[in-house]
N, C-alpha and C positions, 0 to 999 in steps of 0.2 A: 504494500500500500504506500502510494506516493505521500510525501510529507508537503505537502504546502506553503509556498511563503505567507507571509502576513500577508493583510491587504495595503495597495500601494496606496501611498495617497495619492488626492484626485492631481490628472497632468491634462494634458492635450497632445492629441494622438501626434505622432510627427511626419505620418503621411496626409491624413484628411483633416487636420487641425480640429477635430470634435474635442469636445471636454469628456471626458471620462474618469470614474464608469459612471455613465446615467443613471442606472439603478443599483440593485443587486443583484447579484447575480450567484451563481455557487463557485466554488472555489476552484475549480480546474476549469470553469470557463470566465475566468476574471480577467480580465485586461489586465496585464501588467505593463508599468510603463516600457520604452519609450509608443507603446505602440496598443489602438484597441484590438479588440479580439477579430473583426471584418477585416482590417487590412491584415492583419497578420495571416490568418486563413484565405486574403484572394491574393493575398503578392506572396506570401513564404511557399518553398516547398517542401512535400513532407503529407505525412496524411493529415485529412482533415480532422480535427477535434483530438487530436493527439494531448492527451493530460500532463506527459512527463515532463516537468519541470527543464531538464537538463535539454530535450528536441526541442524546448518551446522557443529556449534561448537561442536553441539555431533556424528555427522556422523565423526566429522575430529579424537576426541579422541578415537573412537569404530575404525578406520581405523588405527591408531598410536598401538594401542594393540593387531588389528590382523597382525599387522607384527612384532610386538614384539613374541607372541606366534607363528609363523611361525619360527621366526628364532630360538627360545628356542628348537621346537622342531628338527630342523635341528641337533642343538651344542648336544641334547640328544644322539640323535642314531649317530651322530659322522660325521656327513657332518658340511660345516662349512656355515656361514651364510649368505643370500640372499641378507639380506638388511640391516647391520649394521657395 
């Protein structure tokens, strides 16, 4: 049984700039910061609704660089950027 971190305090997501967490929620699907539980699950890879602590950390950085190379390629071809 995974052990859980605390709950974060409240941030704003840093791909969709929402405030988070809007509600409650339960504990393996809590937003941890830097990022809410949506972006993490449609940019990270990795299975969806994955609980473990230690994937989540790599589903949030693999999610944190496909919006980096999203916006990189935006600022290339001369549109400007989604989410930075």
């Amino acid at each position: 049984m995974p052990i859980y971190p605390d709950k974060s305090e409240p941030f704003n997501c840093a791909i969709c700039h929402r405030a988070q967490p809007p509600r409650w929620e339960s504990p393996q699907l809590t937003a941890r910061a830097p990022l809410c539980w949506h972006c993490e699950q449609d940019f990270g890879t990795g299975p969806y609704g994955d609980a473990n602590p230690d994937r989540r950390v790599i589903k949030q950085m693999s999610a944190l660089i496909s919006a980096i190379e999203i916006d990189a390629y935006r600022i290339k071809i001369g549109e400007g950027p989604l989410y930075g």
